[in-house]
C-alpha positions, 0 to 999 in steps of 0.5 A: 527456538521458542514457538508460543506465549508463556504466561508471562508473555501473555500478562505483558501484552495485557497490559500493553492492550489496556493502554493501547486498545482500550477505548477504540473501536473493532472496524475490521475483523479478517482471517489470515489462516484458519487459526490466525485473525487479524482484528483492526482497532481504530479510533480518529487519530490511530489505527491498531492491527491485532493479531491472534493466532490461535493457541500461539500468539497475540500482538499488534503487528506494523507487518502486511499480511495476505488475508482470505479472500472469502471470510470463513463462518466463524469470522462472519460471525465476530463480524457480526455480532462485534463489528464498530463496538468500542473495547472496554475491558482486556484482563488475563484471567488469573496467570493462565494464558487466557485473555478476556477482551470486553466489548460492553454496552453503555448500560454496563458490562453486565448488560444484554448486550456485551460481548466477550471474546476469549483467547486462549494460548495454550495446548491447541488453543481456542478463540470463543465467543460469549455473551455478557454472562459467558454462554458460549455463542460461537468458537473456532473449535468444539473440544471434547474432554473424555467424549464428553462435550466442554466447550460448545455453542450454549454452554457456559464459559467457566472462569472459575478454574483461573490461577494467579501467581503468588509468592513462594514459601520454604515448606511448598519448594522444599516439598516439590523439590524433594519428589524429584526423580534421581536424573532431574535437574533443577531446571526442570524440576523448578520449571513446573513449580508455580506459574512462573514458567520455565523462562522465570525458573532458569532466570532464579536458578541463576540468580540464585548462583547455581547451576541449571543443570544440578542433580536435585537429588544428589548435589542439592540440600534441602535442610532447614539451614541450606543456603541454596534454598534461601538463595532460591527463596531471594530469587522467588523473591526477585521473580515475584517482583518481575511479574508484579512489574510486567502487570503494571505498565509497558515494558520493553521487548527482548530478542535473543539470537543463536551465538554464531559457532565462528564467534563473528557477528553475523548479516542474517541473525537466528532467532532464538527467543523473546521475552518481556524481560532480560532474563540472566540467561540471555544477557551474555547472547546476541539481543535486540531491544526493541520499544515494547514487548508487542513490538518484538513478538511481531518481529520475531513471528513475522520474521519466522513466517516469512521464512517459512513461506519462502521455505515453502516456495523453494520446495515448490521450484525444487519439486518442479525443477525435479519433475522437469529433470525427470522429463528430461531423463526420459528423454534422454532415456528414449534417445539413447535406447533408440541410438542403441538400437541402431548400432545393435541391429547393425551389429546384427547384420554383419555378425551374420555377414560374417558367419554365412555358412554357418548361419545357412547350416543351421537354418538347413538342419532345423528345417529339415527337421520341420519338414520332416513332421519331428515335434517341436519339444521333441526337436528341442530336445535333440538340440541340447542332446547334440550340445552335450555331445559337443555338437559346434551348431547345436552349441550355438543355437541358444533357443528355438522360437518356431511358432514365429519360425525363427531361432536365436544363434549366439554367433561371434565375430571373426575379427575379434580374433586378431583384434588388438587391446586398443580395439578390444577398448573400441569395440567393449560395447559388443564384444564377444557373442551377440545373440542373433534372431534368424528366420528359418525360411530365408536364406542368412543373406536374406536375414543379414538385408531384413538387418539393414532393413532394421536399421534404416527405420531405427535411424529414420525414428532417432532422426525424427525423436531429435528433431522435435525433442527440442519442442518436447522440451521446451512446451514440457517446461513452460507447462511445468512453469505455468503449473508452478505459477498457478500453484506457487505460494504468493502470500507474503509478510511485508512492514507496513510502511507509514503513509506521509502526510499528503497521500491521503489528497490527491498529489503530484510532483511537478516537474520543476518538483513542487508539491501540488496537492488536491482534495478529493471531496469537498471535505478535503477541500476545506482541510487542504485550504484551511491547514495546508495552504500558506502566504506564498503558495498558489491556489488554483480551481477553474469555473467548472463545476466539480473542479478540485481545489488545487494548491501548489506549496511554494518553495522556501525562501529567505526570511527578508524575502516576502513568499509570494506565488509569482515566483512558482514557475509557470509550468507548474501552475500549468500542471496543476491547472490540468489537474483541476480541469480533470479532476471535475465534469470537463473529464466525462464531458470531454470539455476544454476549459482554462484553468486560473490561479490567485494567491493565498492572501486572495482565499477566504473562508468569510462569506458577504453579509447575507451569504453562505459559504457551504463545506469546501466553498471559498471567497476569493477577492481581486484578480484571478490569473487564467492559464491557458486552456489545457488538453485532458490528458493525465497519468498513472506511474510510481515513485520509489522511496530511497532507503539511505543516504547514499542512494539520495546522494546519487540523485543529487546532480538531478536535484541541481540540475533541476534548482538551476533551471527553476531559477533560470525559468525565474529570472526569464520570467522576470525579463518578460514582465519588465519587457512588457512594462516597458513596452506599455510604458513606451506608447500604444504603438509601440506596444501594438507593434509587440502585438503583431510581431508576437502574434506570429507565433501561434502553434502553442504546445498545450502538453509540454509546458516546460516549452509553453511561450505563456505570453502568446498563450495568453495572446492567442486565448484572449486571457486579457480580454477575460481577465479586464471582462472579470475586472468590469464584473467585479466593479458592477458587484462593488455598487449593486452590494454598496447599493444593497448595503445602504438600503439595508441600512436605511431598512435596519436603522428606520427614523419615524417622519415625525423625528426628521421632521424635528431634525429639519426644524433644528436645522432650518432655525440655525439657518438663515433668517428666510426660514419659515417659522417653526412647526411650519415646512415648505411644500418641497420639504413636506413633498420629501418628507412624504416621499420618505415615509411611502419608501418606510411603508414599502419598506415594512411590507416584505416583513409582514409578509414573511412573520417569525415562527411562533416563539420566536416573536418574543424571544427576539423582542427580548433580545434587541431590547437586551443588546439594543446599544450593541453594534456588531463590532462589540458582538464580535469582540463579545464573541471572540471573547467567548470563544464561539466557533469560526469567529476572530481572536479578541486581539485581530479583532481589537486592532480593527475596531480601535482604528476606525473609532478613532479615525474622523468620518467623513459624510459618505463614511458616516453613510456607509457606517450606518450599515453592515461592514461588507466583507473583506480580508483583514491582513497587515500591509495591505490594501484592501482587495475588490468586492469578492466572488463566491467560488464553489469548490469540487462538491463531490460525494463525502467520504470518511477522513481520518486526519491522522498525520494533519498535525504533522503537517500543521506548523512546520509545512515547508520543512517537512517538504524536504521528504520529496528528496528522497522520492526519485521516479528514476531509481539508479542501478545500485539504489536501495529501494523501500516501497513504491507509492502510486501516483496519478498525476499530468502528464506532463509532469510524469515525463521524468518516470520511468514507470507510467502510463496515460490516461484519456477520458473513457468508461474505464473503471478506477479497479480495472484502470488500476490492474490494467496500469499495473500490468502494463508497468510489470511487463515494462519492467520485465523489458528493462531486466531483458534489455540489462542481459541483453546488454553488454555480451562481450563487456569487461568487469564493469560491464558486468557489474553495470549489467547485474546491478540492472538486474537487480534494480528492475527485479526490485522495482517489479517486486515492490511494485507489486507489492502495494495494495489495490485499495492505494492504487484506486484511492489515486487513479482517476475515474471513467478513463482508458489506460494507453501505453506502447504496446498495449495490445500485445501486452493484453494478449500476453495477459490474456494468455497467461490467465487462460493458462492460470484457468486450464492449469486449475481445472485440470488439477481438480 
């Protein structure tokens, strides 16, 4: 198997960094392992991970890596000096396998200022870095050459020694091939020729039409006129190609497999080599072709690090599971000694039983000989004098302990005599002598009860060794167990999966599954309303300060049906209302408020004349809808994202389940407007007796709005009375802005009293024949006159009391005098023209100012026209709304959007709606399951999840409200895989199918639950909140319990 990059592996990815990476800028730079760094290239609509391990591989990688915790020094240090700079440059130096990658300065690569990192791949490899002119700042490892320092920190960096592939000639191959030893193939002669590398050598030999393994020395020739070196010289030729090829552009990846021994294609694939190129030898093999040769190498090195750590978690369980074994043995060891025992001590006692007399005469003689003052080695000696002579006691003295006073008797047993071969089978374990202590101051009775005596402890230990031997075990398991816990390798290799488009907003599924989506600051605010919200969708906020804005994406409809918002069902404007009240001050204050939505065709971006629109504020025009006030509860949960049709197909009947009752919903909905319009329509009484009879029922559940009466929510939450309130506040804004707009006017357009008193001479002269005479006035006109010129002078004063900045009087005297014939429908056309920023396409703007030039004005039009236009919403069809009010949008603290997805989206966003098809918060047993996607959402929207949490206001942080939510989500999950094997005991086949397909579903969900980073679940979770779920203490207890665990484990192996 193939374990590192050749040369021509090395050129390969060069030339795909040179046009991936080059241009982007190094965000990030983490360790994986000591040898192994992760560097994270960006730029504002891609993101690369490059992965370089030393002395082994480089190549962008799609896989998630456990990174260190704490950087290493060396890590600190790239950080430092290379962190936001911009990639400039990426060479192979020569054909070695050293790749430079520059980080210039403006000024020039040869600038203070630029940096190098150098990678090299073979050997044991080394990551350095240098300065601009390849002195040596800091590298992952001193090498020392002959005890002599060649790589350290202030050194030079030598690039000197580089080589580079060339083309091959006759007299240097037939030269190298000649000093093959006798037993050298050609294979691995022509391996070190060059700098094709061992994989391009074998790929000429079999280009050439020769065999790899072919004696150099005894079946090649090498004369002038060999057709095998003119073959090999071709397939030099060929090979040169290649390389030239792989230096020039992106090329696909190869990945060989093993050829399985059954011939049989097989489920679970060995890896065997990769490659940039097909080579001859392994087209006839398994392979897969993947779209670049980075892409493969990260398939290969993440499929084979993957193996290895779960290589290394086996070994872990086998080594605790032989530790747990071996307690267990002991164990068994002990009680078996102590059973044993018992039955040998009885045995004991009735030998002794059995040979009383003899037992008594032995004990007489030796006491006597005690008694008699004979010395013990003496007596020891006479005892085997009277075995050799034949002696049937000394015989059976075995030995003589007398400094314990007691003697060792081989005594046998009387009813092995007559015994049968059955008996003999029975009683095998104590067959023939038994060795026997006896005390030579007790009679053998005495002996025979101390026995017994004996006996009874032995049986009182065995029963108490049993007693607790069950405990023993189990708290030497579960401390082997947590030992394994604490210990167990966790870090895993997992596909980076492609977020969708609306996870960098806050986003929900309802529960009649629309798609209701949230900014997070105001930045996003303003992307969500500018690309995202369409005719048909709802855009909902309410008059809080910080509230979100909020859109629900409409469902699609038929192309002769016009998309409108009343079709969205109540409850999912209710929903979403909930999510704009918690998303802004009312959580922390703990405030009720009701939330309102309007239409898409209400929401504009233009503000009134003197007016500004900031970031993620809008102009909303006409009525607004209240919803009723909302209760601050939220959730937490996870989605799981189908992986194949099949398991989407199974969430199919749910699916229709859920259509049917939108349009039931719907057509309900329906019957309740034509209702009250024909109440209305009825009289006053009638409508006030609808009143009463509705005004009955006033228990409104706020949180289940799937059940939520909204007619008597209305009712009850005087929602008419706001929204007539709000009418009323509209019309008294139209005349105070039609009041400002005309003094603005006459304020913009001033006539000296000299050119009106002109203009009534002409009109009094072409009127009746009682006029003065010209050049005369009456005193009314003259008392009006005069009134007109006070208001020009009162008019004058505020703008001499606010003068222009110094250069700008004279800049805009030019400028009036310059565009003195233009109005400001010609500005605008003139705008749009140059295409300035935020201002109407020149066809919109064409098709408004034709209308109004030809249309004749009338004299409160004329009126108006002399002013500014005030601002309204051009749209075909339509008529123009009410004079708009101003709403602030959520202006939270900025943060960093990277719009990578924006485009998808942009265009075609019903469409790409169908994706939450193949989300289920429910998964099926025998679903396929790829990854889990958090979400924080209502809570009445959640009530379909199988994972979820609830949220109320408190002083939780997102971090802790995160593992906290995770945590009580695994242990829920560790529930339904006890209930699955709690289920069906005594089933058939099915039962158990239906069991284990539980199992595996909950083990899946728990796996993948755990698998998603911190950073999606606190991007998501609500702030300053408190996590509640059933059984929330005893799930702290547990956690708490195992942490301590963790923590004592780890002290005691240090």
């Amino acid at each position: 198997m193939k374990q590192r990059f050749t040369a021509l592996d090395v050129r390969a990815v060069v030339t795909a960094y040179q046009q991936r990476l080059v241009g982007l800028r190094l965000q990030g730079i983490y360790d994986v392992n000591p040898k192994t760094f992760l560097f994270k290239f960006t730029k504002p609509d891609s993101k690369h991970l490059v992965l370089i391990e030393s002395g082994i591989r480089t190549h962008t990688t799609e896989y998630v890596r456990d990174k260190s915790i704490t950087p290493s020094s060396f890590c600190m240090k790239l950080r430092k000096h290379l962190k936001t700079r911009r990639l400039t440059r990426v060479r192979q130096l020569g054909m070695d396998r050293v790749i430079d990658f520059e980080f210039a300065v403006a000024a020039g690569p040869e600038a203070e200022g630029t940096y190098h990192v150098v990678c090299e791949f073979y050997a044991s490899g080394n990551v350095i870095l240098t300065d601009h002119q390849y002195n040596i700042v800091a590298l992952l490892r001193v090498v020392h050459i002959e005890d002599a320092k060649a790589f350290a920190v202030g050194m030079r960096y030598e690039l000197q020694g580089a080589r580079d592939v060339e083309r091959v000639e006759r007299a240097p191959l037939v030269e190298h091939l000649r000093r093959a030893a006798p037993k050298d193939s050609l294979k691995r002669v022509l391996a070190t020729f060059g700098m094709y590398g061992p994989a391009l050598s074998e790929h000429v030999v079999l280009r050439a039409g020769l065999s790899p393994s072919l004696k150099v020395a005894t079946a090649l020739d090498l004369g002038p006129e060999s057709p095998q070196i003119a073959a090999l010289l071709a397939a030099y030729a060929e090979a040169y190609d290649i390389v030239e090829q792989l230096g020039q552009g992106t090329h696909p990846g190869y990945i060989s497999y093993l050829p399985q021994r059954d011939g049989e294609p097989s489920d679970d694939p060995v890896f065997d080599d990769f490659g940039p190129w097909l080579f001859d030898q392994y087209a006839s093999r398994p392979h897969k072709q993947f779209a670049t040769f980075s892409d493969a190498a990260d398939v290969f090195f993440s499929n084979i690090e993957a193996q290895r750590l779960r290589s290394k978690a086996h070994q872990q369980e086998a080594t605790a599971e032989r530790k747990l074994e071996a307690i267990k043995q002991e164990h068994r060891g002990r009680v078996e000694s102590l059973e044993l025992a018992h039955r040998r001590t009885e045995e004991q006692a009735r030998r002794i039983e059995a040979n009383l007399e003899f037992v008594d005469q032995a004990i007489a003689i030796i006491r006597q000989a005690v008694a008699a003052g004979m010395d013990w080695r003496e007596l020891d000696e006479l005892v085997r004098d009277q075995r050799e002579q034949g002696n049937p006691v000394a015989e059976r003295i075995v030995k003589l302990s007398l400094q314990i006073n007691q003697i060792t008797l081989e005594l046998d047993d009387p009813a092995d005599w007559d015994s049968s071969d059955d008996d003999e089978d029975e009683e095998a374990e104590f067959a023939g002598p038994l060795p026997v202590d006896v005390d030579i101051f007790q009679t053998a009775f005495a002996n025979a009860q101390r026995y017994y005596n004996s006996r009874r402890q032995a049986g009182i230990k065995h029963a108490k060794t049993l007693a607790v031997s069950t405990q023993a075990l189990q708290s030497a398991e579960q401390k082997i167990r947590a030992d394994l816990k604490a210990t167990k390798i966790t870090a895993t290799v997992s596909q980076m999966r492609k977020p969708f488009w609306f996870e960098k907003f806050a986003w929900f599924v309802t529960s009649d599954g629309y798609l209701v989506l949230a900014g997070h600051d105001m930045q996003q605010n303003e992307l969500l309303v500018k690309r995202h919200l369409r005719a048909g969708d709802a855009y909902v906020h309410a008059d809080i300060h910080g509230a979100a804005s909020v859109i629900v994406k409409n469902k699609p409809v038929a192309a002769a049906d016009k998309p409108s918002a009343e079709s969205i069902p109540p409850s999912t404007l209710f929903q979403a209302g909930i999510m704009s009240v918690c998303q802004s001050r009312a959580w922390d204050a703990k405030v009720l408020t009701p939330a309102w939505w309007v239409e898409a065709a209400q929401v504009s971006k233009t503000a009134p004349t003197g007016e500004f629109l900031s970031t993620g504020s809008f102009m909303i025009r006409g009525k607004k809808h209240f919803l009723p006030p909302t209760q601050l509860v939220y959730g937490f949960g996870f989605v799981f994202r189908l992986a194949d049709d099949e398991s989407i197909a199974r969430h199919a009947a749910a699916r229709q389940q859920r259509l049917a009752i939108m349009e039931e919903n719907q057509r309900s909905a329906a019957r309740t407007h034509a209702e009250a319009a024909a109440t209305s329509a009825a009289g006053p009484d009638t409508a006030d007796a609808a009143a009463d009879s509705d005004a009955d029922h006033e228990s409104i559940s706020v949180v289940g709005a799937e059940t939520m009466d909204f007619a008597a929510a209305r009712k009850k939450y005087n929602l008419e009375e706001i929204e007539e309130a709000h009418e009323d506040a509209f019309k008294d804004e139209e005349d105070r802005q039609a009041a400002n707009a005309a003094t603005m006017a006459d304020s913009k357009r001033r006539v000296s009293a000299k050119e009106r008193r002109d203009q009534r001479k002409l009109k009094l002269e072409g009127g009746a024949t009682t006029t003065p005479a010209p050049g005369k006035l009456s005193k009314q006109e003259q008392r009006r006159l005069d009134e007109e010129a006070k208001y020009e002078r009162a008019a004058e004063k505020p703008q001499k009391q606010q003068p222009q900045k110094r250069g700008k009087r004279g800049k805009m005297k030019k400028m009036k005098e310059k565009y003195a014939e233009q109005d400001e429908e010609d500005r605008e056309l003139r705008m749009a023209l140059l295409g300035a920023a935020g201002k109407k396409d020149v066809k919109e703007v064409a098709t408004v100012k034709a209308p109004r030039a030809e249309e004749p004005k009338t004299a409160q039009e004329a009126k108006t026209a002399q002013g500014e236009q005030l601002p309204t919403i051009v749209e075909e069809g339509k008529d123009t709304p009410p004079e708009p009010e101003p709403v602030a949008a959520a202006a939270a603290k900025p943060k960093d959007n990277d719009d990578d997805d924006d485009d998808e989206a942009l265009g075609l966003p019903i469409e790409q709606l169908d994706v939450l098809d193949t989300l289920t918060a429910s998964p099926l047993p025998g679903d396929n399951l790829s990854f889990a996607i958090p979400v924080c959402a209502p809570y009445p929207s959640l009530s379909s999840h199988k994972y979820r949490v609830k949220l109320v206001p408190g002083t939780m942080k997102k971090g802790k409200a995160s593992k906290m939510a995770l945590t009580v989500m695994l242990a829920a999950a560790d529930e339904h895989s006890k209930r699955s094997r709690a289920s069906f005991k005594g089933g058939d086949s099915e039962a158990a199918e239906q069991r284990e397909l539980k199992g595996i579903l909950a083990a899946r969900e728990k796996s993948l639950m755990k698998l998603v980073p911190e950073t999606e679940m606190i991007s998501q979770m609500l702030g300053k909140c408190k996590v509640t779920a059933p059984n929330m203490e005893s799930i702290k207890q547990k956690s708490k319990a195992a942490a301590k665990s963790k923590a004592k484990s780890k002290k005691g192996d240090n």
